[in-house]
C-alpha positions in Angstrom: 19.9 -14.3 40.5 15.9 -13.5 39.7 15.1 -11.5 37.4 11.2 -11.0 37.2 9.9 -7.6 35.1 7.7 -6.8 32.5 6.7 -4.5 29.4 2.7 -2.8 29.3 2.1 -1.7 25.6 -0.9 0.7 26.3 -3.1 2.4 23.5 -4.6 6.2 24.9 -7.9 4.9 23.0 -8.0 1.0 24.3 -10.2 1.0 27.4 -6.9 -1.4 28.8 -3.1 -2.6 27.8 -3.2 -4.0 24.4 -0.7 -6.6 25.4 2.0 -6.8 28.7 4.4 -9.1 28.7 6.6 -10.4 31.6 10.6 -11.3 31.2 12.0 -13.8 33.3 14.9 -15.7 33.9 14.3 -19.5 33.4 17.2 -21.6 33.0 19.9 -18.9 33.0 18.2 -17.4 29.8 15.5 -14.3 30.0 12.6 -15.6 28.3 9.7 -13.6 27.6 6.3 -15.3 28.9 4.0 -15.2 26.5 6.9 -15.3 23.8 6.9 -12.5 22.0 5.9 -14.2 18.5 3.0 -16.0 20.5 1.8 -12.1 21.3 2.1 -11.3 17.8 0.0 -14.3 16.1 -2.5 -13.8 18.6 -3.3 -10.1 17.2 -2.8 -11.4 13.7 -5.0 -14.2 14.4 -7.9 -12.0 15.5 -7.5 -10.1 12.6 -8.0 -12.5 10.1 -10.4 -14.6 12.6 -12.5 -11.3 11.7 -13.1 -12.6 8.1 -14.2 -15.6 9.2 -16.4 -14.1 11.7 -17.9 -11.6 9.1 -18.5 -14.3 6.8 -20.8 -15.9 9.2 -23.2 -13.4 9.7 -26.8 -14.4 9.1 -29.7 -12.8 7.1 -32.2 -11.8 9.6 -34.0 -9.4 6.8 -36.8 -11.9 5.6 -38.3 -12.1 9.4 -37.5 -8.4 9.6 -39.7 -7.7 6.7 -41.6 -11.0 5.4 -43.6 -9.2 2.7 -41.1 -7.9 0.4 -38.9 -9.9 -2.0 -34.9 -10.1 -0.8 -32.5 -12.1 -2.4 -31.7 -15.3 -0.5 -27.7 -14.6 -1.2 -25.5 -14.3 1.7 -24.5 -11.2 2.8 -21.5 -10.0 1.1 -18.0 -10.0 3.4 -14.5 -8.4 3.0 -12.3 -10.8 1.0 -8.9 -11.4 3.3 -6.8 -12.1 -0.4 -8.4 -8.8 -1.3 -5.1 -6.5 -2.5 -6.5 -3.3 0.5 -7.1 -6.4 3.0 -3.3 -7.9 2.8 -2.0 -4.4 2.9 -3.7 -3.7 6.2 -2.8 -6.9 7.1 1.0 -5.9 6.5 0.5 -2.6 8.1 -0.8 -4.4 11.3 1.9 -6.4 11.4 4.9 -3.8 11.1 3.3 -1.9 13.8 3.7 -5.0 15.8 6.9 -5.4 15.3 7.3 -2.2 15.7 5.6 -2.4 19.3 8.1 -5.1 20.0 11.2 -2.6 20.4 9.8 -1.9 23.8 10.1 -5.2 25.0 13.9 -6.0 23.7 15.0 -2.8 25.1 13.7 -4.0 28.6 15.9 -7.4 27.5 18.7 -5.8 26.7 18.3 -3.7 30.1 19.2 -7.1 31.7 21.5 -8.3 29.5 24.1 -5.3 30.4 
C-alpha cells in the first residue's frame, strides 16, 4: 500500500503557505516529511535568529550626519530573556502546536 498526502497550513495575510507538510508511508509507518518537530524549531529558530539579527545592526548615523556629536554605543536591541520576549516566545509556540492538530488529524485519517 502507498500512502502519499499532505497538510498546507495557510495564513489569509502570508503572501504563501506558512508551512505544508507531506505524510508518507515509509517502512510500514506514516511519517511526516519534514517531521513535524523539525517544522516547529524551524519557526522558533527564526524567531529567536531575530535577536541575533537585530543585534547586529550597524550605526550608519555618523556618515549620515558627520557634524554632530552621536554616541558611539550600539544600537539598543530587544533582549530575548526579556520577561514580554519569552512570553511571545511561548505564545508562538502554542500556536504551533496548536497548528499541528491539522496535520495528526490527516494521520489519524490513515490510521482508521
Amino acid at each position: 500500500m502507498c500512502i502519499r498526502d499532505s497538510f498546507t497550513l495557510t495564513d489569509p495575510t502570508s503572501p504563501g503557505p506558512v508551512f505544508t507538510v507531506e505524510l508518507i508511508l515509509k517502512d510500514n509507518a506514516l511519517t511526516f516529511d519534514p517531521p513535524l518537530e523539525t517544522v516547529m524549531g524551524s519557526m522558533l529558530g527564526v524567531f529567536d535568529d531575530t535577536f541575533f539579527w537585530g543585534s547586529q545592526l550597524l550605526r550608519i548615523d555618523k556618515e549620515v550626519f558627520p557634524i554632530m556629536e552621536l554616541s558611539e554605543e550600539p544600537l539598543p536591541a530587544a533582549n530575548p530573556t526579556e520577561p514580554e520576549i519569552r512570553e511571545l516566545r511561548a505564545v508562538l509556540a502554542e500556536k504551533l502546536q496548536g497548528a499541528m492538530e491539522g496535520p495528526m488529524r490527516l494521520h489519524q485519517q490513515y490510521l482508521c
